[in-house]
C-alpha positions, 0 to 999 in steps of 0.5 A: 537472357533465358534466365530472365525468360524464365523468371517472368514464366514462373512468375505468371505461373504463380500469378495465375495459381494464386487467382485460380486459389482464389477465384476458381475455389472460393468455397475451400477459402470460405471454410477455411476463414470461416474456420479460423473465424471460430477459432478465434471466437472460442479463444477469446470465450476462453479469454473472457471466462478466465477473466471472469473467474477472476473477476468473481474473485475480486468480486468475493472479495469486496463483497465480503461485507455481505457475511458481516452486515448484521453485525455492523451496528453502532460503528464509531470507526472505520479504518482500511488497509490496501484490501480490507477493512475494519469497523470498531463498534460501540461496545469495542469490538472488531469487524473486518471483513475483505481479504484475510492476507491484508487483515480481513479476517480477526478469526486468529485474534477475534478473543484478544479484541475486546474492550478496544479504543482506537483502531489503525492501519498500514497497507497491510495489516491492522492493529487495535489500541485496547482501553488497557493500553495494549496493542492487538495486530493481524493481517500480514504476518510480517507487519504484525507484532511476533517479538515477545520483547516488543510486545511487552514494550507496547504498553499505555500506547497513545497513538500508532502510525502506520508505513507501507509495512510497519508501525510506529506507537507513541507511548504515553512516556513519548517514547516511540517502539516500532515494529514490522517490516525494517524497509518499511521503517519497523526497525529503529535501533538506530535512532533509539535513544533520540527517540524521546519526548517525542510530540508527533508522528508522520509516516511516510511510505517507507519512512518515518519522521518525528518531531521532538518536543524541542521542535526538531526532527528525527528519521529513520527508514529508508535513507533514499526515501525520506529516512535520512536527513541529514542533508537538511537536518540544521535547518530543521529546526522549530518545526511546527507540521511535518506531511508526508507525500506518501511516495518517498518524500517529507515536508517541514514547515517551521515556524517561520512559514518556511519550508523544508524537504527531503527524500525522493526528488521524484517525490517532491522531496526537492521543492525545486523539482517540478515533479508530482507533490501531493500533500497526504498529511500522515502525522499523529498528535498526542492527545 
């Protein structure tokens, strides 16, 4: 019974130390909101100048075209990565400009782009078909041709299709020579030597496929991600358009109308999947 006395004393005690913190000195509760008030005002000034200063960044970066304005006359073409871009103009020369990690700069190449036909991309970097049939790559480093023996492979190209992080040309002899990043589909020893007579292209984002002039289908890249087909691969037959979802995923249509999928479910590489499907057609014809 003492012991329950004196909890409810203390308990008053404090009671009436907390009003007195409060009522008896509000000036001293004041100062010191008002202080923890400016503290959080200079720390979100701090915050808001660092995102500033990204900003200004990002800001450089897609302004950049400012410093090559005057030079964008007569452009016939115009083809981006993830953060740059590039205008091939009438007298087949090159001007890129946005970041120089993605291609925004040909400052390394700038001599070799002369006389170009066609320009292409993937999401990280360019390269440029020249009237002699060769090829020219920047931006990413893994992404651009390093290999003398793939260099000296890239002759009389027609087309090239681009990955998240490689490329694939079409040769006039439609024979295909890849290159870049092997996850992003750069490597394909493996399928090599069905990779001929080749009539089309269609890259994926980690994947390629092509269809032969027979009408079927050869892939390669990441098996998950539409570079195994095997799965369907009997039904792949009479192809006549292959698209690409652009997330992991292929679509066939044959000629019969109907439809073949591969790859990611997630990525409508199931058609029975009630998943997101976009139709991001990616394939190259030759001309």
């Amino acid at each position: 019974m003492q012991f329950v006395k004196f909890y409810l004393v203390l308990r008053r005690h404090s009671l009436r130390m907390h009003l007195r913190e409060w009522f008896v000195r509000p000036k001293l509760h004041e100062s010191w909101y008002n202080s923890y008030v400016a503290r959080r005002r200079r720390a979100k000034k701090n915050d808001c100048e660092e995102v500033q200063k990204q900003l200004l960044g990002v800001q450089q970066v897609v302004g950049s075209k400012g410093k090559v304005q005057n030079q964008l006359n007569d452009v016939r073409q115009i083809c981006a990565t993830t953060l740059a871009f590039a205008a091939l103009l009438g007298d087949g020369s090159i001007v890129a400009w946005g970041d120089p990690r993605f291609g925004g700069s040909t400052r390394r190449v700038q001599s070799q782009l002369q006389g170009v036909k066609q320009v292409f991309s993937n999401e990280l970097a360019f390269a440029a078909v020249l009237e002699s049939g060769q090829v020219v790559t920047w931006g990413n480093y893994h992404s651009c041709v390093r290999s003398p023996l793939i260099q000296n492979q890239l002759k009389d190209v027609q087309q090239i299709s681009g990955s998240c992080g490689a490329f694939a040309a079409l040769l006039q002899d439609r024979t295909v020579v890849t290159w870049g990043s092997a996850s992003s589909g750069g490597d394909s020893r493996s399928v090599q030597e069905r990779l001929k007579n080749v009539h089309e292209i269609c890259a994926g984002r980690y994947a390629f496929a092509a269809i032969l002039s027979d009408r079927t289908v050869v892939t390669w890249g990441l098996s998950k991600l539409g570079g195994n087909s095997k799965k369907v691969q009997d039904r792949l037959q009479n192809v006549q358009q292959i698209c690409s979802s652009r997330c992991g995923a292929f679509a066939a249509i044959l000629m019969d109308g109907t439809l073949v999928t591969w790859g990611d479910p997630e990525c409508g590489g199931d058609r029975l999947h009630r998943g997101m499907f976009t139709g991001s057609c990616g394939h190259l014809r030759t001309l």
